[in-house]
LUMSEDO-703508 format. One record per residue (C-alpha): residue in three letters; x, y, z. Coordinates in steps of 0.02 Angstrom, whole numbers, padded with zeros to 5 digits, always signed. Example, Ala and Ser with C-alpha at 12.3 -4.5 7.8 and 13.67 -1.06 7.14 Angstrom:
2
ALA+00615-00225+00390
SER+00684-00053+00357
***
This chain:
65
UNK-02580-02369-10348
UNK-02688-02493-10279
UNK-02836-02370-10315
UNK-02791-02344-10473
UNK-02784-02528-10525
UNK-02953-02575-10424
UNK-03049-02419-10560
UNK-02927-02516-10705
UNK-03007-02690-10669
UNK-03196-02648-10641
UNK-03182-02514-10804
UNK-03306-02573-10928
UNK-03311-02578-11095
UNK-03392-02396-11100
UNK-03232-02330-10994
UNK-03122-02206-11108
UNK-02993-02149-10998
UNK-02970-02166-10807
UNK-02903-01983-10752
UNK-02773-01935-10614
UNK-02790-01809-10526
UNK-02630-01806-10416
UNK-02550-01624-10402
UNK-02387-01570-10480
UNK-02286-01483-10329
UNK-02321-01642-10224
UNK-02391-01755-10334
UNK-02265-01794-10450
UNK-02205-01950-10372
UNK-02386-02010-10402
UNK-02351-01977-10583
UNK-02197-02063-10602
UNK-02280-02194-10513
UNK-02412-02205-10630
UNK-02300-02225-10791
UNK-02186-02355-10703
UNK-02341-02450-10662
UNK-02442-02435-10784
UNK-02351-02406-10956
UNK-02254-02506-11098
UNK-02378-02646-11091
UNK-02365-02690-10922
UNK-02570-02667-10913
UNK-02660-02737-11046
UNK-02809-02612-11013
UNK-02704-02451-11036
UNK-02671-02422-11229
UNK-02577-02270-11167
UNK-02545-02122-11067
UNK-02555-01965-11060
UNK-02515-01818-10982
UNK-02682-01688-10931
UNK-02730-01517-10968
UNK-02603-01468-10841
UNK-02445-01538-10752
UNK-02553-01626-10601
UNK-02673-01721-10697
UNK-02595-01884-10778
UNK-02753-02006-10897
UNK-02734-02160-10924
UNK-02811-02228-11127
UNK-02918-02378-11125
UNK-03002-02345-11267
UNK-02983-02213-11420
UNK-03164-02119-11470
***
């Protein structure tokens, strides 16, 4: 997660969303790392998350268009 957090803190103020691209056979305890992490206002940065397109891809909101 530390990845994650290092793109979270030099985002700037044109940074959308910060996408995940983790895998969803494998990669789902990168997900549920992510939301434990990273949601219910534990980041200021991340209005909220989402989930991708598909199962492996998890975005994280900073800003809404």
């Amino acid at each position: 997660m530390g990845e994650i957090k290092r793109h979270l803190d030099n985002a700037g103020t044109g940074t959308y969303r910060i996408r995940v691209i983790h895998g969803y056979h494998g990669g789902t305890r990168i997900r549920d790392g992510i939301w434990d992490e990273f949601s219910y206002g534990r980041e200021s940065k991340v209005k909220r998350i989402i989930m991708g397109d598909n199962q492996g891809i998890t975005e994280l909101i900073l800003r809404e268009f």
